[in-house]
N, C-alpha and C positions, 0 to 999 in steps of 0.2 A: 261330148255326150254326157248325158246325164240321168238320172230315173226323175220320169215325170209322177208315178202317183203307183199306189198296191190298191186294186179294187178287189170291194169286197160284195159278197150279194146278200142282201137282206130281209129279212121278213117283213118289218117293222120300221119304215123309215125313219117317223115322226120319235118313237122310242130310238135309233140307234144314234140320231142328228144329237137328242138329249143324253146319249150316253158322253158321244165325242166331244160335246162341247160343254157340258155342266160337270163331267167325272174326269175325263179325262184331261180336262182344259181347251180343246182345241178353238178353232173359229171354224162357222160355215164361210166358204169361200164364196161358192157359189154353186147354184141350181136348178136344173130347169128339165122339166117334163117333156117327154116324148108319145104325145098320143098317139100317133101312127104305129111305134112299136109296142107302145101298153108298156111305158116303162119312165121311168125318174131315174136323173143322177143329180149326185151332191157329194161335193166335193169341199173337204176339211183340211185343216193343218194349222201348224202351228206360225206361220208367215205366209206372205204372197208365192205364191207356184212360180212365178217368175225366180222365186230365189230358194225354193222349200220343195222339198218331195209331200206330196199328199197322199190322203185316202180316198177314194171314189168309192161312196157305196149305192152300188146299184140295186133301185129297188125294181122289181118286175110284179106289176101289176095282179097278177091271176095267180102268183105265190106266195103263199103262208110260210114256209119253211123249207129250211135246207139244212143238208147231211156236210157240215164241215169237211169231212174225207181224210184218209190217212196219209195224202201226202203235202198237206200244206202246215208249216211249222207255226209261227209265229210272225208277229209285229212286236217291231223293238223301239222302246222311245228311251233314249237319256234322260234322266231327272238328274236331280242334285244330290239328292239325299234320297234312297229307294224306302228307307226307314219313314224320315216324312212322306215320302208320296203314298205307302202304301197307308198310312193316315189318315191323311187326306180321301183321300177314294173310299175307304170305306166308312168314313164321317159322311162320307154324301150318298151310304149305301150301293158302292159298287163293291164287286165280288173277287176279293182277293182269291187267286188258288195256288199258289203259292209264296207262304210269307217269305218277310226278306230276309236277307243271308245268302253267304260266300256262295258264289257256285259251290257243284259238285268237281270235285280234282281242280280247283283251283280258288282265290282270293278274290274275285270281281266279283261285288257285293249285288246281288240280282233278286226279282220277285217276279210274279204272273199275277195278272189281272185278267178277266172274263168280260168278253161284251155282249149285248144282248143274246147275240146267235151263236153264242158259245167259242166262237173264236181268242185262241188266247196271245196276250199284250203281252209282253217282258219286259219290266222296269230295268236299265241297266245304270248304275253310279257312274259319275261321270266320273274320268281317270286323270 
């Protein structure tokens, strides 16, 4: 067993497709609309899904917006350097929210990034 993908739902496709793959680095994988349901998915990451966990963000037709909610935490992606990444990202104007540095109660060097629909990324150093 394995995790195939974290979906997320979206206002804004053509804006989140340009978050994940111009800010964040990822690739579109692939994508393909469902007119029957009034709905698009598209699916990112950073390799083929045969070997990589993805993102599926579903966009729904007749929605403008959505209430993140209080219990969905985060997405986490490894970088190299959390110091470079969060450089990087906000040299292409994405929205740091929190700079990098140690955890709290502990050493593992971490940051948060913001995506379009306010969902927040956790940069983690790799160990």
């Amino acid at each position: 067993m394995r995790i195939l993908h974290t979906m997320l739902r979206v206002a804004d496709l053509p804006r989140s497709i340009n978050f994940y793959t111009q800010i964040m680095g990822m690739s579109l994988l692939r994508q393909k609309e469902y007119p029957e349901g009034r709905f698009t998915l598209a699916f990112l990451g950073y390799g083929p899904e045969s070997e990589q966990t993805v993102i599926e963000l579903t966009y729904n037709w007749d929605t403008d917006s959505y209430d993140p909610g209080t219990a969905f935490g985060h997405i986490a992606i490894e970088v190299d350097n959390v110091y470079d990444a969060c450089d990087a990202i906000r040299m292409k104007n994405g929205k740091i929210i929190r700079e990098a540095g140690p955890m709290n109660a502990g050493s593992t060097i971490i940051a948060f990034v913001e995506d379009p629909d306010a969902y927040p990324i956790e940069l983690v150093g790799k160990k």
